[in-house]
BAROMI-501723 format. One line per 2 residues: number of its first residue (from 1); their letters; for each residue x, z negated, y negated of N, C-alpha, C, CB. Coordinates in steps of 0.05 Angstrom, whole numbers, plus 5000, padded with zeros to 4 digits. Each point is the difference from the previous one (the first is absolute). Glycine has a CB too. Layout:
BEGIN
NUM	A	X,Z,Y,X,Z,Y,X,Z,Y,X,Z,Y ~ ... .
***
This chain:
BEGIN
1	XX	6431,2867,7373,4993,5001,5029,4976,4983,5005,5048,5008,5013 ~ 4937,4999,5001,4974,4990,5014,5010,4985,5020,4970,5038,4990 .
3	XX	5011,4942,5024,4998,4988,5029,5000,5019,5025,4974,4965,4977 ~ 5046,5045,5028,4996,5022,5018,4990,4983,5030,5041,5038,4972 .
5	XX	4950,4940,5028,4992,4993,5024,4978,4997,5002,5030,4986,5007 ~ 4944,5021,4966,4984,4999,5004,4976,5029,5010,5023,4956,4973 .
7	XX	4958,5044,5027,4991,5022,5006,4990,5008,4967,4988,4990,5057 ~ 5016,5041,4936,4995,5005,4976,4968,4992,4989,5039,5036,5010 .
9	XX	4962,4951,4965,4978,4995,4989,4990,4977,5010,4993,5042,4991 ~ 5014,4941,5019,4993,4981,5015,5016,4977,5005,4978,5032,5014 .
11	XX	5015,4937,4988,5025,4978,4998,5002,4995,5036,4986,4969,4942 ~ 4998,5049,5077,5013,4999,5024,5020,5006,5013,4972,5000,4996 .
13	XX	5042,4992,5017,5030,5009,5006,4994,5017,5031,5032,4950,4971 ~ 4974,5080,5018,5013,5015,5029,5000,4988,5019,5025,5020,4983 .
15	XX	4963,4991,5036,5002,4987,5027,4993,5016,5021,4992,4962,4981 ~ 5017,5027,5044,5001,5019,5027,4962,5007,5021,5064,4971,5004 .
17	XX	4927,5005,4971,4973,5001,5017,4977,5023,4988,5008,4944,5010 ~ 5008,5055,4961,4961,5018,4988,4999,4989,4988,4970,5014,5025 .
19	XX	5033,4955,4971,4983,4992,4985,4994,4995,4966,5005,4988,5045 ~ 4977,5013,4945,5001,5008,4968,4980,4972,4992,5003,5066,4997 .
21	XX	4987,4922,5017,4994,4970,4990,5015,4979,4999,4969,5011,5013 ~ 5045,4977,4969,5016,4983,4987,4993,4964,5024,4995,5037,4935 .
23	XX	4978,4964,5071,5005,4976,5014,4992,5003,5025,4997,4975,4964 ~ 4993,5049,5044,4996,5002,5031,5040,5018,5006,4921,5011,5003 .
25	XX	5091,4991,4979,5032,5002,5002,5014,4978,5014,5000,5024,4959 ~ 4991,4952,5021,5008,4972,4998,4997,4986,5031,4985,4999,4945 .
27	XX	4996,5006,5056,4978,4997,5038,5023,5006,5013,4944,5024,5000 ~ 5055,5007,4999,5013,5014,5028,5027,4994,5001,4972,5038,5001 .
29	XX	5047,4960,4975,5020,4989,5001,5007,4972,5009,5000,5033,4973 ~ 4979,4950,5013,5012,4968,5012,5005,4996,5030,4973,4979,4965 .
31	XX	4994,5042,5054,4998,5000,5025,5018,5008,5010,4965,5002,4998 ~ 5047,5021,4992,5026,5026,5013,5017,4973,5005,5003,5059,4968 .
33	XX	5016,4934,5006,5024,4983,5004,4996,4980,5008,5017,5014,4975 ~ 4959,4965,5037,5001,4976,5012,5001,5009,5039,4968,4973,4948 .
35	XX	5021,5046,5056,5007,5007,5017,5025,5011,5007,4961,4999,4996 ~ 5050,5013,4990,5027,5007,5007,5021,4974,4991,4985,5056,4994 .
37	XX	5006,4937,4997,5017,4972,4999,4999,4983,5018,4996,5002,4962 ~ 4986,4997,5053,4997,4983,5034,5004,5022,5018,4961,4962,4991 .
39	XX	5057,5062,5004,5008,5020,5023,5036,4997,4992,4946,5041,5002 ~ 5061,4958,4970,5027,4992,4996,5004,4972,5009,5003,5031,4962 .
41	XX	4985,4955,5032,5008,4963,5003,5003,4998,5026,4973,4976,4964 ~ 5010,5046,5056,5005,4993,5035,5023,5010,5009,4956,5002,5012 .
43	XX	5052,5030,4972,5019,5016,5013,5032,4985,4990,4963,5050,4999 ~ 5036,4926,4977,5018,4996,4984,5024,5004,4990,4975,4985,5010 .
45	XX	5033,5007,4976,5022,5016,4976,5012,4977,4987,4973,5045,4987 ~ 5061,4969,5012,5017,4988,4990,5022,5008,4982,4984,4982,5033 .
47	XX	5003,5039,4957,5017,5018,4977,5001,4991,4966,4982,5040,5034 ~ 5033,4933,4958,4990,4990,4984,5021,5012,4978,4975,4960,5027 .
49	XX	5017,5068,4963,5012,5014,4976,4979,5012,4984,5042,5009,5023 ~ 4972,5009,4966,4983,5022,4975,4986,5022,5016,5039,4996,4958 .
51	XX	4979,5009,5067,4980,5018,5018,4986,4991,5018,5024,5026,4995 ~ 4977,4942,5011,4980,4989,5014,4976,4998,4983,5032,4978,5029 .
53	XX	4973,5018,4948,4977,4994,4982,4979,5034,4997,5039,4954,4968 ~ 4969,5053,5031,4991,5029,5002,4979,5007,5030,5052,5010,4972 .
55	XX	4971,4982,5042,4987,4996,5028,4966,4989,5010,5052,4993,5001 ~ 4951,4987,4979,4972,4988,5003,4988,5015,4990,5006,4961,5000 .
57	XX	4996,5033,4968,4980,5017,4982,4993,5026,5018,5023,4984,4951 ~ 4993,5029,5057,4982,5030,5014,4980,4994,5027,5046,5031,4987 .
59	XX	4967,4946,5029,4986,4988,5030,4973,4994,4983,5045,4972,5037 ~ 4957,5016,4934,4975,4985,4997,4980,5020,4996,5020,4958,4982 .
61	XX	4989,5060,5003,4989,5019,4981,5003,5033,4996,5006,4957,4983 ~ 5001,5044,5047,5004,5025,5009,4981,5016,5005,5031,4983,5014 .
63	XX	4942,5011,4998,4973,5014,5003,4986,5000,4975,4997,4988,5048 ~ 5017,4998,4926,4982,5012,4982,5016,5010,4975,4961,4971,5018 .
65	XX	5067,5032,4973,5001,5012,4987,5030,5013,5011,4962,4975,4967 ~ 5041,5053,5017,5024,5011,5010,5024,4999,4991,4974,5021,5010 .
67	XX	5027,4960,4965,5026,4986,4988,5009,4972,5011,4987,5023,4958 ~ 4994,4968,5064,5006,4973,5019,5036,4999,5002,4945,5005,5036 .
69	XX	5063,4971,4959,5037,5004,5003,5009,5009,4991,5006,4998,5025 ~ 4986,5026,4948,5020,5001,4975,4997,4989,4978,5008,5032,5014 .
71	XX	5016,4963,4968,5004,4986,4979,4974,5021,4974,5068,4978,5020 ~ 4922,5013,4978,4984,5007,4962,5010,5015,4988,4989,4964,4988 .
73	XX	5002,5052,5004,5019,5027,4981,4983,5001,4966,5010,5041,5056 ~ 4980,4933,4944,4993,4993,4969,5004,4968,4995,4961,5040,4998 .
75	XX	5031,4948,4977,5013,4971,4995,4961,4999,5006,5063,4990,4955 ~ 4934,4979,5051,4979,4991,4994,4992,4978,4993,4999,5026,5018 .
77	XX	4975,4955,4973,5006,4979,4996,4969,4984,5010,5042,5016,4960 ~ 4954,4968,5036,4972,4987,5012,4993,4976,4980,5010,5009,5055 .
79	XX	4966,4989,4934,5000,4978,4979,4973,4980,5019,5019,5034,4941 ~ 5008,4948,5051,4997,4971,5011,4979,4972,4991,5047,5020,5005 .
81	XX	4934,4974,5006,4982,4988,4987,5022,4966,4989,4947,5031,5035 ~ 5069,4966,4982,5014,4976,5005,5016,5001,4973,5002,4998,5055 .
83	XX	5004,5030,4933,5017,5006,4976,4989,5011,4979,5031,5004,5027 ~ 4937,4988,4979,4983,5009,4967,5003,5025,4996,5008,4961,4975 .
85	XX	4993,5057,5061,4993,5029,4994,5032,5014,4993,4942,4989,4977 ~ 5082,4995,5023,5026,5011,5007,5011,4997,5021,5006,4997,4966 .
87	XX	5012,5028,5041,5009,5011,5031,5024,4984,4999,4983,5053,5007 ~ 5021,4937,5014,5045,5006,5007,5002,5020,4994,5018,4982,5038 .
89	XX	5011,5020,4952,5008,5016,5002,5021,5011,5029,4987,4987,4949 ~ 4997,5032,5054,5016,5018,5026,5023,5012,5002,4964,5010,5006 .
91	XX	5049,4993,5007,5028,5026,4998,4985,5026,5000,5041,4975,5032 ~ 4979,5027,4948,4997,5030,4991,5004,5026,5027,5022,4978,4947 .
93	XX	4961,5033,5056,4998,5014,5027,5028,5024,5003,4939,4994,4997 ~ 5082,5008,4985,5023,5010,4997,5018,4973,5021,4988,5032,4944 .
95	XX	5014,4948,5046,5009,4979,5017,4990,4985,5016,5018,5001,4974 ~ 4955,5006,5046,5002,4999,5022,5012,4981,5020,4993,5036,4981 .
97	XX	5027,4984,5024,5005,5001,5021,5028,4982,5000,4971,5046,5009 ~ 5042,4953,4959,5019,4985,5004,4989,4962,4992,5037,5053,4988 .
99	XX	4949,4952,5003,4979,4969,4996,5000,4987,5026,4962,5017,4965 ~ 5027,4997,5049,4993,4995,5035,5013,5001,5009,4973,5012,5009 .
101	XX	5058,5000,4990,5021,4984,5017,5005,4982,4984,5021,5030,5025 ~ 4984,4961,4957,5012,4980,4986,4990,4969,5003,5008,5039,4972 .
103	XX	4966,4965,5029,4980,4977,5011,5006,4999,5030,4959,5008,4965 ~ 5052,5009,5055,5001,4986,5036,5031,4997,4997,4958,5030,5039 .
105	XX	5055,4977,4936,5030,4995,5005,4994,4960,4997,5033,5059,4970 ~ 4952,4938,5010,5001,4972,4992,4987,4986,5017,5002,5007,4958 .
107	XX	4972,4999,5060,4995,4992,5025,5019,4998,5024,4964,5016,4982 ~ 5055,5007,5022,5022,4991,5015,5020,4983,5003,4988,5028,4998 .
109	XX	5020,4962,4979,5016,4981,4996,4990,4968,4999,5021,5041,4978 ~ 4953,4949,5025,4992,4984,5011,5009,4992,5031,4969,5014,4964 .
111	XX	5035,4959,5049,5011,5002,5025,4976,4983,5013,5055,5005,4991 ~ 4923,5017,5012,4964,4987,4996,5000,4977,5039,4961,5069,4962 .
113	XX	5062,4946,5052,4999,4984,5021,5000,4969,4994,5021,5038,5023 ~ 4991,4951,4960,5017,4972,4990,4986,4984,4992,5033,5018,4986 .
115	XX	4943,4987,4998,4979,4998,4991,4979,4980,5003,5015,5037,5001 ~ 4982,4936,4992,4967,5004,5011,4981,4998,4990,5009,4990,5027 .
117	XX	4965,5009,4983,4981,5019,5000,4995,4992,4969,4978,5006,5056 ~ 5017,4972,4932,5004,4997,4968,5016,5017,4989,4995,4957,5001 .
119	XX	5028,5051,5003,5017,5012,4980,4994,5024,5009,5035,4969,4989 ~ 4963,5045,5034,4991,5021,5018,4975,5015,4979,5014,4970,5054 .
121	XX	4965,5005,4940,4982,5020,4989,4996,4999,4969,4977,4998,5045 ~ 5053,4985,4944,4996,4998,4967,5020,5030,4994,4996,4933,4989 .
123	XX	5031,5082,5037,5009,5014,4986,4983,5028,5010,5047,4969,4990 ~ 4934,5030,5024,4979,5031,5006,4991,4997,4975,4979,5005,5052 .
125	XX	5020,4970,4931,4967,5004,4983,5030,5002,4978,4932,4964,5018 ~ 5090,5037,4972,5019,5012,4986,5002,5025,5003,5019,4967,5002 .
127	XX	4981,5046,5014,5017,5023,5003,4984,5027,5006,5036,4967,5016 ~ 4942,5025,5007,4983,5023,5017,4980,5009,4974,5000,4977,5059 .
129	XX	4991,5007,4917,4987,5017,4971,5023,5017,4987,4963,4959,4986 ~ 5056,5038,5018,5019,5026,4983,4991,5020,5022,5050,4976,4974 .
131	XX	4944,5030,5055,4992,5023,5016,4976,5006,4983,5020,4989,5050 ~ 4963,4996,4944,4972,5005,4998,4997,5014,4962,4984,4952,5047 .
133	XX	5039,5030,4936,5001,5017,4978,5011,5026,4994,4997,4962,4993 ~ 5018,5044,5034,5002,5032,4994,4978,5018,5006,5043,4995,5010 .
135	XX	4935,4994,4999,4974,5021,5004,5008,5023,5007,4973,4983,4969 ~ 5041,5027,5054,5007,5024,4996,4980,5022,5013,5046,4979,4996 .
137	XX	4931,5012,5017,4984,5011,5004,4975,4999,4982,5023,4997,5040 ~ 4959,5035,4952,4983,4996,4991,4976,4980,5003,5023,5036,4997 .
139	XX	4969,4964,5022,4983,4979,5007,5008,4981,5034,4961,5035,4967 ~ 5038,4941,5036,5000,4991,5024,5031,4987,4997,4963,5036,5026 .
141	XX	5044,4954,4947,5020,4987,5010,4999,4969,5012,5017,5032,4970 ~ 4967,4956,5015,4994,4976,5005,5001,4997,5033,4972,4997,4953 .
143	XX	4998,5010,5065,5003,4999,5024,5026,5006,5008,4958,5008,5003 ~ 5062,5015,4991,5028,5007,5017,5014,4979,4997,5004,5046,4994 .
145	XX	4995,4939,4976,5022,4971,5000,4991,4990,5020,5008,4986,4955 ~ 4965,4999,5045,4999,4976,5019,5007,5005,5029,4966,4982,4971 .
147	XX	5030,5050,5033,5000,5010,5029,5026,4994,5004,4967,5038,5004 ~ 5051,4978,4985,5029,4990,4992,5016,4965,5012,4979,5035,4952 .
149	XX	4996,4956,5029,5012,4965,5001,4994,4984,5023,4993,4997,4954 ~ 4980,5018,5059,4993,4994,5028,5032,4999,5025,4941,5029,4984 .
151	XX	5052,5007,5016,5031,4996,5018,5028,4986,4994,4983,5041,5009 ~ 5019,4960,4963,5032,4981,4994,4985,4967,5010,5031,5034,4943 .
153	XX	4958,4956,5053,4994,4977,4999,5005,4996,5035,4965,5000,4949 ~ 5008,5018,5061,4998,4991,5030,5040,5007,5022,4926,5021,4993 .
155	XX	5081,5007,5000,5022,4996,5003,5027,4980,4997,4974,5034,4996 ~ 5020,4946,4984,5010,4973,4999,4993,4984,5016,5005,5005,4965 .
157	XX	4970,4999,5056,5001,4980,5019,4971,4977,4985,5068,5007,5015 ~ 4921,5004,4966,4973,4985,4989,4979,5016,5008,5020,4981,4960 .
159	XX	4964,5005,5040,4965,5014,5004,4987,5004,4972,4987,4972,5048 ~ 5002,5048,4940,4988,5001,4976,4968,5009,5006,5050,5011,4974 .
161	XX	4939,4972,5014,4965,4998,4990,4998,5028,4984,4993,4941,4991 ~ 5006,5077,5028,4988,5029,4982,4973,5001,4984,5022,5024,5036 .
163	XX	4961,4960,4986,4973,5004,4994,4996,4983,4973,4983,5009,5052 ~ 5032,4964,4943,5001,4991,4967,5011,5010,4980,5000,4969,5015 .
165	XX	5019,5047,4981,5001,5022,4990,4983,5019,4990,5027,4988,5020 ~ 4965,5024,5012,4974,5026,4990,4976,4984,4988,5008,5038,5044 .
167	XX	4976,4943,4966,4981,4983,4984,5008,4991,4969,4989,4983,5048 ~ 5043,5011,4949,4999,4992,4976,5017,5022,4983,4993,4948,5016 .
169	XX	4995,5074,4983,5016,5032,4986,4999,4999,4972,4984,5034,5036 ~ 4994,4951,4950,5001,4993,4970,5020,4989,4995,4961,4997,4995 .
171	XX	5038,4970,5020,5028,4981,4998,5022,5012,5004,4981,4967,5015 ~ 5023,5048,4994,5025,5011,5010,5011,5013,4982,4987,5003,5039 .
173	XX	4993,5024,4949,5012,5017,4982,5011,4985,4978,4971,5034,5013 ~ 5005,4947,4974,5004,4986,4971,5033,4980,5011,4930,4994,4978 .
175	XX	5080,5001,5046,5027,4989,5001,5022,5019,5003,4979,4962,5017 ~ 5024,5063,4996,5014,5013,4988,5005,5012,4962,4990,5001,5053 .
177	XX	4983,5000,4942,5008,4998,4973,5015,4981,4980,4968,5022,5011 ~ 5023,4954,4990,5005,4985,4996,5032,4988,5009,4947,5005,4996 .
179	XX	5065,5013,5031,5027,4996,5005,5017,5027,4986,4988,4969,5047 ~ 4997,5041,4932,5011,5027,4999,5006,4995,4961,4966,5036,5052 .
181	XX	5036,4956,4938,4997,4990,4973,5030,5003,4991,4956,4966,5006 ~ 5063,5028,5003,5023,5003,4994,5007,4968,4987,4996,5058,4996 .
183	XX	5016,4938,4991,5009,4971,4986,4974,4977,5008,5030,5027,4952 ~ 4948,4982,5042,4979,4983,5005,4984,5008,5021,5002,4988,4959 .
185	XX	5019,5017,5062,4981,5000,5030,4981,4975,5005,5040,5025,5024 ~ 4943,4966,4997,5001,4979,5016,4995,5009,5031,4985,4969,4959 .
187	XX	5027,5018,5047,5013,5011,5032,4982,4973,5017,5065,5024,4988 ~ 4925,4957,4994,4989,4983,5024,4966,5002,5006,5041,4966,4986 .
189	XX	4941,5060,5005,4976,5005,5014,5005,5011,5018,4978,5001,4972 ~ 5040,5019,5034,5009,5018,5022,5015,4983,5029,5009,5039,4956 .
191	XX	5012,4940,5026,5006,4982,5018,4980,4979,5010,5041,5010,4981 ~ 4934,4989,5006,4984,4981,5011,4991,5010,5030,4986,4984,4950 .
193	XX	5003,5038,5042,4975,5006,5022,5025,5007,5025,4948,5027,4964 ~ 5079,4986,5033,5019,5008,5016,5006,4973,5026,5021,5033,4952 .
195	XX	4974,4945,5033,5005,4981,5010,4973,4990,5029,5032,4991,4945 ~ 4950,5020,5041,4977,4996,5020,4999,5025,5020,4971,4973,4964 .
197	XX	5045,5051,5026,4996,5016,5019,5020,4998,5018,4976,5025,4975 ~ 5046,4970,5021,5018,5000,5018,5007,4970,5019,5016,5041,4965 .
199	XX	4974,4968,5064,5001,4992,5019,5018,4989,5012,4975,5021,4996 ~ 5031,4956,5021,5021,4999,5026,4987,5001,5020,5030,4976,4984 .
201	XX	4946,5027,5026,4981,5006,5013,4983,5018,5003,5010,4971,4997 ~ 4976,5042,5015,4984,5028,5009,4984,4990,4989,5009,5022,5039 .
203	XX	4975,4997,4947,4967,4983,4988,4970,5019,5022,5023,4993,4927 ~ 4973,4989,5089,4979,5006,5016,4968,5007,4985,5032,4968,5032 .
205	XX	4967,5065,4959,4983,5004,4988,4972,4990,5015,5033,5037,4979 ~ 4967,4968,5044,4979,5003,5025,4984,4973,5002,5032,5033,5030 .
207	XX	4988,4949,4957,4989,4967,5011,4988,4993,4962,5051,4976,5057 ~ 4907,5024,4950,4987,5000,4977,5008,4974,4985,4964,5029,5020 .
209	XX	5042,4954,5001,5009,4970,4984,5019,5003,4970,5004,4977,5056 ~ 5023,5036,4958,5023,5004,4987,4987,5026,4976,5041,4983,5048 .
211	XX	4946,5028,4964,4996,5025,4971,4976,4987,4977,5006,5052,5038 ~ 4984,4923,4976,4983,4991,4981,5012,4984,4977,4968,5000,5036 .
213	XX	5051,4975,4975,5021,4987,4990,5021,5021,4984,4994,4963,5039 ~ 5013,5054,4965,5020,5022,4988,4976,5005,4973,5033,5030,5054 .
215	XX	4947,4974,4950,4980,5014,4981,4998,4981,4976,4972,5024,5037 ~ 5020,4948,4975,4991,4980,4984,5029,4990,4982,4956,4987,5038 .
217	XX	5065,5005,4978,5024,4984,4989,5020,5022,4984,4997,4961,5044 ~ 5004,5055,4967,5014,5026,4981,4992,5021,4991,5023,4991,5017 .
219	XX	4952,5023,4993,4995,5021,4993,4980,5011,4976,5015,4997,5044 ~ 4975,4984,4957,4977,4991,4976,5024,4996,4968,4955,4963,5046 .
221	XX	5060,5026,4955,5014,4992,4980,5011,5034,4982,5015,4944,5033 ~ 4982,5069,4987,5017,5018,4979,4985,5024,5001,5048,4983,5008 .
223	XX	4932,5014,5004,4977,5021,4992,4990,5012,4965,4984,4972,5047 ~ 5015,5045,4953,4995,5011,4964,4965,5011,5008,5065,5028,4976 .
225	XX	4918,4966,5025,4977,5009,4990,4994,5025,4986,5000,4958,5001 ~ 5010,5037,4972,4993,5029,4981,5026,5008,5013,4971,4992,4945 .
227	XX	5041,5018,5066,5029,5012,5009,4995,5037,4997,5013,4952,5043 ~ 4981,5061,4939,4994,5027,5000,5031,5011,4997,4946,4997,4978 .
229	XX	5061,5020,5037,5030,5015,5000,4998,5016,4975,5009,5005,5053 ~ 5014,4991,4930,4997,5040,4987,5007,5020,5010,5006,4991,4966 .
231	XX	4995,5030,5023,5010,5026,5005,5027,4997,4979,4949,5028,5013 ~ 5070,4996,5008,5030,4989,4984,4991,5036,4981,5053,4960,5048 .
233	XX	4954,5038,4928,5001,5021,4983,5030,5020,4998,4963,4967,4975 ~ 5029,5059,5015,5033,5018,4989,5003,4989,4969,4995,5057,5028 .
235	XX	5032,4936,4977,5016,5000,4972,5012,5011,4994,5000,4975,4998 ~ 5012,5035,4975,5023,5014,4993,5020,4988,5011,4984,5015,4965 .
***
């Protein structure tokens, strides 16, 4: 079997726009889902399952491709600069769907009200990378986790720093991986930055003082420079 998500003869992936350039794709997509991601985050959501997860992925990624919110119907893998050019390993796109409950069963049983905000954001940075190692979407899972971790988080009654997040998308990825290892996870890059994003207070984007201080004292730190994304590949 071939990548049936790509367009034939080509490493571009099918899409709703036309488009057959690989980084004017990349363009129109980042634009598509950041906007629709500040049209979900206003209308907001509290569906924190396997079909909420779905939910996003299609809100995000609905105007550009037509598999937005279904599960992958091939295995894939992405090689990792952080792993000398080796992927996680993903769930196998047969198990799906039982991976992804199995990861919000173990999120459920947390009693995240009880919590605080220390332990609050050491067991997200436990638990919310088993969502993110099922990849169950071809592309765009990453953004759906954090979109994901936005609403559970803020639904607890915390404010979360989206915009340190989206600024720091290298940092981010390389800490889900890095929480995804199995025996030799480490769970505390993911818990680092978690800790700066999550709020007991509103973070007043508007006031330049506070976004300068946000820039300088946290945001700078976890910036990646060479931060080039890969492309996730078909595997047998």
């Amino acid at each position: 079997m071939n990548d049936l998500y790509l367009i034939e003869n080509s490493t571009v992936l099918k899409n709703l726009l036309g488009i057959t350039n690989e980084k004017e794709l990349d363009l129109a997509e980042a634009e598509l889902s950041r906007a629709n991601m500040m049209l979900l985050y206003e209308n907001g959501f509290d569906d924190f399952s396997s079909g909420g997860f779905c939910f996003i992925h299609k809100a995000l990624f609905g105007d550009v491709y037509e598999w937005a919110g279904q599960y992958r119907k091939i295995n894939i893998k992405k090689r990792e600069q952080l792993l000398a050019g080796q992927s996680v390993w993903y769930s196998d796109c047969i198990n799906i769907e039982t991976d992804l409950d199995n990861a919000w069963k173990n999120i459920g049983k947390v009693k995240w009200d009880k919590l605080s905000r220390e332990d609050f954001a050491k067991q997200i940075a436990r638990l919310f990378p088993a969502l993110w190692q099922v990849h169950p979407f071809r592309e765009g899972n990453t953004r759906t986790t954090v979109m994901m971790m936005t609403f559970f988080i803020e639904h607890y009654g915390y404010y979360f720093d989206q915009f340190l997040m989206a600024e720091s998308a290298g940092y981010v990825r390389d800490s889900f991986v890095l929480a995804s290892l199995g025996e030799n996870a480490e769970y505390e890059h993911l818990e680092k930055i978690l800790l700066d994003a999550i709020c007991t207070e509103p973070i007043d984007y508007d006031d330049v003082t506070i976004a300068e201080e946000n820039k300088k004292e946290r945001y700078e730190k976890y910036k990646s420079k060479d931060y080039i994304p890969a492309k996730h590949e078909y595997t047998e």
